[in-house]
Every structure is written in C-alpha cells, then in structure tokens.
ChimeraX commands (.cxc) that place a marker at each C-alpha (Angstrom):
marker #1 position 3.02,-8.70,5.57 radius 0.5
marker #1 position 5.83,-11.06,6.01 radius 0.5
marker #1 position 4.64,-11.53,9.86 radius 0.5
marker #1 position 1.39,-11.56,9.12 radius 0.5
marker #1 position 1.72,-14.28,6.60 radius 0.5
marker #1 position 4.29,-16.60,8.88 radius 0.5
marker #1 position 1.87,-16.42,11.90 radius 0.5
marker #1 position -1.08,-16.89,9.79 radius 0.5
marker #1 position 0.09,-19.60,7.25 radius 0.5
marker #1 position 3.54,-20.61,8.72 radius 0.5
marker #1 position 6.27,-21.82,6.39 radius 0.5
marker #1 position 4.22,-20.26,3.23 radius 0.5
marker #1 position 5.21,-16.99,1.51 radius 0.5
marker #1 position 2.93,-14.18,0.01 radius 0.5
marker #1 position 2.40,-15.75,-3.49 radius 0.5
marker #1 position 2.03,-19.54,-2.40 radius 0.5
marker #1 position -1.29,-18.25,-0.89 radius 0.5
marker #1 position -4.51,-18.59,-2.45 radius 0.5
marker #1 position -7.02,-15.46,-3.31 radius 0.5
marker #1 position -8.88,-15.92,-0.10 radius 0.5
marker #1 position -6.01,-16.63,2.22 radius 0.5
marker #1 position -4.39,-13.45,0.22 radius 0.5
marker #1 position -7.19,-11.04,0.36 radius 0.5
marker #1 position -7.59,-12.22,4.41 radius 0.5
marker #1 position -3.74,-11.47,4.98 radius 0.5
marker #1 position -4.13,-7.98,2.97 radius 0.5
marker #1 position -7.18,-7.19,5.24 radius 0.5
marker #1 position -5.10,-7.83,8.84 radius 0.5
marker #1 position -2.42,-5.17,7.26 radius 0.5
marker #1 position -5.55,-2.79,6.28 radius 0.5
marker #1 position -6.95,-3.03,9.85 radius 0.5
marker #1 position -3.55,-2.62,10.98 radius 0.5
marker #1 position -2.95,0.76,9.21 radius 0.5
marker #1 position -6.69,2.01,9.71 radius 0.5
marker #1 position -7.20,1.26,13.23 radius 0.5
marker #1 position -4.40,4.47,14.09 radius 0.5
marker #1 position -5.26,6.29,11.27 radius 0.5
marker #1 position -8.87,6.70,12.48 radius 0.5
marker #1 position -7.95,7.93,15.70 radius 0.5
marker #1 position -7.66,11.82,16.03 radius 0.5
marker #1 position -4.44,13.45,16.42 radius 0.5
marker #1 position -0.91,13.44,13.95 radius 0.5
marker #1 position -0.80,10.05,12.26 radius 0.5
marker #1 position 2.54,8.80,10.53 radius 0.5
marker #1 position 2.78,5.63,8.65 radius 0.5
marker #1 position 4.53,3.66,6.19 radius 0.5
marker #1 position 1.58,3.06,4.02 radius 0.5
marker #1 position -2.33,3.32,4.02 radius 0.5
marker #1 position -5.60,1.69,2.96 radius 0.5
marker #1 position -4.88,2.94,-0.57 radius 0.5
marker #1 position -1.77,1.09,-0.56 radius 0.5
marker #1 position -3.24,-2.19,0.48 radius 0.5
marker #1 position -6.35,-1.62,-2.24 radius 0.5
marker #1 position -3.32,-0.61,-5.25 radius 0.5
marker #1 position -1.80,-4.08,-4.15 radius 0.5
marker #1 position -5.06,-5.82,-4.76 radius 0.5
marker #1 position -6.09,-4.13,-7.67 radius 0.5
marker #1 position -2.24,-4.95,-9.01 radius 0.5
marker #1 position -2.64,-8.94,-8.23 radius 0.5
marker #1 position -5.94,-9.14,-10.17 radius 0.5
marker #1 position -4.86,-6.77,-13.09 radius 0.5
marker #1 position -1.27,-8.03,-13.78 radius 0.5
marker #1 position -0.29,-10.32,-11.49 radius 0.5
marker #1 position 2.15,-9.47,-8.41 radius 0.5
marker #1 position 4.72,-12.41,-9.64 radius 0.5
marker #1 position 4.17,-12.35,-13.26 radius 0.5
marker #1 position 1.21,-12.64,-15.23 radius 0.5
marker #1 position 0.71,-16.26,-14.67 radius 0.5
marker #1 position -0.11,-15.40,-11.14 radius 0.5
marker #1 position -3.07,-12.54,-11.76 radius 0.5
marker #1 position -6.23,-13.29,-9.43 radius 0.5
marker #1 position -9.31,-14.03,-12.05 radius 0.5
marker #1 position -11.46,-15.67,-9.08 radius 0.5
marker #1 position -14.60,-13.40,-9.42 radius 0.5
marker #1 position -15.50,-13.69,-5.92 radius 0.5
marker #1 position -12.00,-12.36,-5.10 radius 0.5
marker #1 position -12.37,-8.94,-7.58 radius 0.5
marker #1 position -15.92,-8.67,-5.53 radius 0.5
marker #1 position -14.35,-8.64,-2.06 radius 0.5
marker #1 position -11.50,-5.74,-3.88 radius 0.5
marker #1 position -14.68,-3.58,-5.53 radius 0.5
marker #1 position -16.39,-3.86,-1.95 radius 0.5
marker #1 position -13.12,-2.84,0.14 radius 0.5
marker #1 position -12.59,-0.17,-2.57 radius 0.5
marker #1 position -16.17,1.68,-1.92 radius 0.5
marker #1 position -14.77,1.46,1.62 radius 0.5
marker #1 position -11.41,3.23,0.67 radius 0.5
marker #1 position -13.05,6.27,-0.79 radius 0.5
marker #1 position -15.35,6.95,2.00 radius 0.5
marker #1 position -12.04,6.47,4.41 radius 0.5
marker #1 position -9.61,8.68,2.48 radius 0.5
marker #1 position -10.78,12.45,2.59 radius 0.5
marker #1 position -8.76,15.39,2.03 radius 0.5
marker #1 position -10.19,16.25,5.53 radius 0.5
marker #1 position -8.56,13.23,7.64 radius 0.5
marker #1 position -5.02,13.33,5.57 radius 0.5
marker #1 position -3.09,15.93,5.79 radius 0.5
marker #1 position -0.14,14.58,3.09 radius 0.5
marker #1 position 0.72,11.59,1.51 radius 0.5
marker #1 position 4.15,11.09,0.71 radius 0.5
marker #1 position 4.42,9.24,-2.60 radius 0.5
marker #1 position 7.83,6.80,-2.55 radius 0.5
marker #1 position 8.52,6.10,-6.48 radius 0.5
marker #1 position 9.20,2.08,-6.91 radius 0.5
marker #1 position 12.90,3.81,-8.63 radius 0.5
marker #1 position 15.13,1.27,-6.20 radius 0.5
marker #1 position 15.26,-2.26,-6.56 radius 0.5
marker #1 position 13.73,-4.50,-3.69 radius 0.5
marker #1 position 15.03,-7.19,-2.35 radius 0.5
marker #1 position 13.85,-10.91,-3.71 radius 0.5
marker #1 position 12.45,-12.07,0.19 radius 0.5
marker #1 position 9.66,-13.86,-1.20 radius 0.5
marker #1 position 6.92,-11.33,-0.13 radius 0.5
marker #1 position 7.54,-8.50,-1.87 radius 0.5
marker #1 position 7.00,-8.56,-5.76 radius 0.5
marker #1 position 10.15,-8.13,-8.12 radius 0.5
marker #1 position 7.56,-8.07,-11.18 radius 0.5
marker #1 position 7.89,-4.28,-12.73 radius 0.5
marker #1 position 4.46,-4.59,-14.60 radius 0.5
marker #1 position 3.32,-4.98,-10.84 radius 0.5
marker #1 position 5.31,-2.32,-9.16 radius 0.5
marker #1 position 4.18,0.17,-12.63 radius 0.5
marker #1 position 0.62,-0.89,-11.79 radius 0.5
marker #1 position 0.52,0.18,-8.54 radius 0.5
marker #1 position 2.60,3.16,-8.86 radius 0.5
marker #1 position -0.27,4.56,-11.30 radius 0.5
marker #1 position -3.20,3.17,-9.63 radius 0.5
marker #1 position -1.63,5.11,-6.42 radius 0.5
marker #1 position -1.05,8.53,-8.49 radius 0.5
marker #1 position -4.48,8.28,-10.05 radius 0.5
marker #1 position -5.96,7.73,-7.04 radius 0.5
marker #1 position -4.28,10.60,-5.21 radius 0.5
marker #1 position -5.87,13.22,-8.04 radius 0.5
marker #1 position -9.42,11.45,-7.99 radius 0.5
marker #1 position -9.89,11.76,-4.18 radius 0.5
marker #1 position -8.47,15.04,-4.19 radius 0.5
marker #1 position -5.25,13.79,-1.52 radius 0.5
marker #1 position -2.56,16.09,-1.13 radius 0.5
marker #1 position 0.51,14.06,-2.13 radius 0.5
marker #1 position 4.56,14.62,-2.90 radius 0.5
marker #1 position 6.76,12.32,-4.58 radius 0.5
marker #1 position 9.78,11.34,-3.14 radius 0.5
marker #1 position 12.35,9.68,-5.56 radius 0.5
marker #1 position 16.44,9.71,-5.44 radius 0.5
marker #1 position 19.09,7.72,-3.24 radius 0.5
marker #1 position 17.94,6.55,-0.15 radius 0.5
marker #1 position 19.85,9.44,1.42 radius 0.5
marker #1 position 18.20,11.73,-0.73 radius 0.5
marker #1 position 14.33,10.42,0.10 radius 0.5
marker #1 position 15.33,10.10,4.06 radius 0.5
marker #1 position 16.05,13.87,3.62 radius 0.5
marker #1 position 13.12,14.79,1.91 radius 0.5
marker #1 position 10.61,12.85,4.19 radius 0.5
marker #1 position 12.75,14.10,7.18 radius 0.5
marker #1 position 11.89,17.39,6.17 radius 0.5
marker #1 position 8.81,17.01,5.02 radius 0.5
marker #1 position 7.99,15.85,8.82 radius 0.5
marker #1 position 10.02,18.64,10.08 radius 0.5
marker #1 position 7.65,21.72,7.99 radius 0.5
marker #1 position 4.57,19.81,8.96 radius 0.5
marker #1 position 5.93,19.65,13.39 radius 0.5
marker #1 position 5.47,16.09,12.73 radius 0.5
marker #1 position 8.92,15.29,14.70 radius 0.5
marker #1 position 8.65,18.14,17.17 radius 0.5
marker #1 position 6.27,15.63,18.77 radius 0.5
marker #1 position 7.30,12.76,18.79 radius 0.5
marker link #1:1,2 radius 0.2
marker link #1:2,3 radius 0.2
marker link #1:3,4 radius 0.2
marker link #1:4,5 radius 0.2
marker link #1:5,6 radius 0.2
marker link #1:6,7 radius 0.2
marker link #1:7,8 radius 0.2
marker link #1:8,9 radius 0.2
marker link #1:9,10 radius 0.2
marker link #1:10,11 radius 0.2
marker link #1:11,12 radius 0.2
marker link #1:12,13 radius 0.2
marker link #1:13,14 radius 0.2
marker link #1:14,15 radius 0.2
marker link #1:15,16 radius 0.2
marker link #1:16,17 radius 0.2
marker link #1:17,18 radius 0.2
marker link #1:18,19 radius 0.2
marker link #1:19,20 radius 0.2
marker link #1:20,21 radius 0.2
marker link #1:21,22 radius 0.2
marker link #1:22,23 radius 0.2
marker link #1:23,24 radius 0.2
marker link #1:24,25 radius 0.2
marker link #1:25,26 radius 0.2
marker link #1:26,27 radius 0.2
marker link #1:27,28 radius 0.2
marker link #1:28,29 radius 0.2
marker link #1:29,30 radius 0.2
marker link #1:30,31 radius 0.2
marker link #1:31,32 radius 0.2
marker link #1:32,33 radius 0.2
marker link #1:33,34 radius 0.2
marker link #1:34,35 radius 0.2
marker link #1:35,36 radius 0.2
marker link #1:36,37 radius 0.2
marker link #1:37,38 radius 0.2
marker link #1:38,39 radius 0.2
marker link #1:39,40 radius 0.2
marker link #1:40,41 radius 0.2
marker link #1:41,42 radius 0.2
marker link #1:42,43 radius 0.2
marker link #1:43,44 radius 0.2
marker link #1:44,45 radius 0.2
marker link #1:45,46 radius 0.2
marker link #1:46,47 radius 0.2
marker link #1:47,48 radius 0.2
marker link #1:48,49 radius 0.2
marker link #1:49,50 radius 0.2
marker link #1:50,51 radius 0.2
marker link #1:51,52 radius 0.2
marker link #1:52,53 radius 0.2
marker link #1:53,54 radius 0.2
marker link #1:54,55 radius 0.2
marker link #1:55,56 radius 0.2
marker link #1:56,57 radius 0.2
marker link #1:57,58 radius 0.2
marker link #1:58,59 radius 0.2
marker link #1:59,60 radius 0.2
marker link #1:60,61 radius 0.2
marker link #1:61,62 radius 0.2
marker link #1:62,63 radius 0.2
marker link #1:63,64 radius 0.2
marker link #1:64,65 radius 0.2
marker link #1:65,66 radius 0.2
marker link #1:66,67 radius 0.2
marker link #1:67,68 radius 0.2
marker link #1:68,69 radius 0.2
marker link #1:69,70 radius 0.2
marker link #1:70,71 radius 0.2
marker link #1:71,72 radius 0.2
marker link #1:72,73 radius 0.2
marker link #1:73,74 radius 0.2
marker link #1:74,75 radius 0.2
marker link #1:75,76 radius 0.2
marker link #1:76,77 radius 0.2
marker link #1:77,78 radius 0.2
marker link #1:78,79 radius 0.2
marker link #1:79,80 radius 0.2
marker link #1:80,81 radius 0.2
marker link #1:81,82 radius 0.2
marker link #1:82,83 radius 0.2
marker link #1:83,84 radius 0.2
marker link #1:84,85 radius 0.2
marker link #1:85,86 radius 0.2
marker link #1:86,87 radius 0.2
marker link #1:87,88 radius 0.2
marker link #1:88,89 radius 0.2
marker link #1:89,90 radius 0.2
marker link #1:90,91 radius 0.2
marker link #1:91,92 radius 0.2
marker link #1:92,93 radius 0.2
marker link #1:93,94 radius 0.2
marker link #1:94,95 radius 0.2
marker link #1:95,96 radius 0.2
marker link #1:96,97 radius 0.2
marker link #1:97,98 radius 0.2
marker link #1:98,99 radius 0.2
marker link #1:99,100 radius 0.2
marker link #1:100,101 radius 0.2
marker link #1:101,102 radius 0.2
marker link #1:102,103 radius 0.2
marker link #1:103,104 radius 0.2
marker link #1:104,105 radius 0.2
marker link #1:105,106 radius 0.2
marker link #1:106,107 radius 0.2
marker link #1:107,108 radius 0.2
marker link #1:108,109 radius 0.2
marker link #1:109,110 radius 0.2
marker link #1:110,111 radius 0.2
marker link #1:111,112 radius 0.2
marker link #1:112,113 radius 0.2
marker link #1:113,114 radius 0.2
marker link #1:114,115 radius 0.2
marker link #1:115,116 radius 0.2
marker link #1:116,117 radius 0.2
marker link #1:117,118 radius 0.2
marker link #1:118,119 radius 0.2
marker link #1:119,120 radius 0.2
marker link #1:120,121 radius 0.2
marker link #1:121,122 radius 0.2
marker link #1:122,123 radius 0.2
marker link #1:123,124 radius 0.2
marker link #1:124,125 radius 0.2
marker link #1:125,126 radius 0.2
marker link #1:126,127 radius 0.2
marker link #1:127,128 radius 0.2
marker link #1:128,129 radius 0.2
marker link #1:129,130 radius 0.2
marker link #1:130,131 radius 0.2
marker link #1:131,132 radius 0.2
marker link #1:132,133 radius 0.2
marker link #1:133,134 radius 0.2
marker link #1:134,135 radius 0.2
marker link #1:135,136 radius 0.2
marker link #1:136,137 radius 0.2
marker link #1:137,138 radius 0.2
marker link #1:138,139 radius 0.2
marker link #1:139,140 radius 0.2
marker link #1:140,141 radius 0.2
marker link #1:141,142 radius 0.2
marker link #1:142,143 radius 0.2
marker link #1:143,144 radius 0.2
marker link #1:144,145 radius 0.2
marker link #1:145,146 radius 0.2
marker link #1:146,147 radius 0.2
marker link #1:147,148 radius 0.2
marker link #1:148,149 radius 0.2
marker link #1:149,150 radius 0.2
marker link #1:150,151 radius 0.2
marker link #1:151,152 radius 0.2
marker link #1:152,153 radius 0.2
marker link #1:153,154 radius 0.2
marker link #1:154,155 radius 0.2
marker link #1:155,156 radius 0.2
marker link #1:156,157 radius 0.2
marker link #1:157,158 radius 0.2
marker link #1:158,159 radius 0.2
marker link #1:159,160 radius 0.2
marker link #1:160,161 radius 0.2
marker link #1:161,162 radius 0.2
marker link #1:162,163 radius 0.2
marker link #1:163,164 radius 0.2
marker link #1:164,165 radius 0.2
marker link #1:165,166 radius 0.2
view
C-alpha cells in the first residue's frame, strides 16, 4: 500500500486520502493479489481479496485511525457491498487450498499506513475469522514470537510441497 499510495498520491499517506482516492488505492492492491491468484498452479501470498474487503469493511465500521476517521460516504459503503459480492464468488474452498490466519498479537510499527487503532485491527481480525467459517475456507492461525509464526508458516509450506517448488 505504501507504494501504491506514494506513486499514486505522492507525499500523502493512507489516512490523508479521501474515500474515493482510498477505495481506488485498496482496489490496485486487490488487482494486485487477484491477478496471480487466478492463475492455475500453487499460489503463495501475503494477503488476499478478503484481506483488502476486512480493511474496507474496518474503515467504514470503526474507523482505521480512530473513530473520527470511519468512512460514512454512502457511495463509498456501495462500492465495498459491490466488491464484497465479488469476494464471495472469488474465494471458494475449490481455488484455496489454506489460508494462514496471522493474529494482529504484535505491535506494528507507526509508518503512517498501517493503522495502530486496536478497535481497527479487532475489527478486521473478526470480520477475517467470520468470513473464513461462512465461505467454508480452510484456515490456521498463526500467533507467537515472530520466530515462532516463521516456524509455523515454514512448515506449514513445507507439509503442503509449497517450498519444494520454489
């Protein structure tokens, strides 16, 4: 996000954006994680069309920097209900294999793009569980150090012969 928003709106950050420069930065990342993701074959990435809808869903329900900053345009929560009918048809049980679920447990650095605001980071954490059981995704949490998670995901990759090809 933070090089999609400097080459889009240079010298701006993430929440000095309004609700349709926002929702047009979110939708270069979306197209960004689709575009592989719809190709056949092993896919790995750091995040999915789920993630990008949670993150929308978060900035009109609570806010991403506080509640003062929460998205009531209704044009905006249109575009979000329209990209999230699109989600649901994308994300099948079929197409993803696994989903691995990093819990918001570690503190994130204050760089201006990515939200400090826990009621933000709690929303999306839910939204993204919820959404896991109601589209039936296979999904694993990964929480503990970093060590710990890097672990985990490493073998996680390892049981599914995700890094036997790579």
């Amino acid at each position: 996000m933070r090089h999609i928003v400097g080459t889009a709106y240079p010298g701006r950050q993430l929440q000095d954006l309004s609700p349709v420069e926002a929702f047009s930065a979110f939708m270069i990342r979306a197209l960004g994680r689709h575009e592989p993701a719809a190709r056949a074959g092993m896919h790995v990435s750091d995040g999915s069309l789920l993630n990008e809808l949670a993150y929308l869903r978060g900035r009109i329900e609570v806010g991403a920097f506080g509640a003062a900053s929460r998205i009531s345009d209704a044009g905006f929560s249109r575009l979000v209900d329209l990209f999230e009918q699109h989600v649901q048809r994308c994300l099948m049980p079929s197409r993803h294999c696994l989903f691995a679920h990093i819990e918001p447990e570690l503190p994130l650095d204050n760089d201006g793009y990515r939200p400090q605001d826990t009621a933000f980071r709690d929303f999306v954490n839910d939204f993204l569980l919820a959404s896991y059981r109601k589209l039936k995704l296979n999904a694993i949490s990964i929480s503990g150090s970093l060590a710990e998670r890097t672990a985990l995901i490493e073998s996680i990759l390892n049981e599914h012969h995700v890094l036997q090809n790579t």
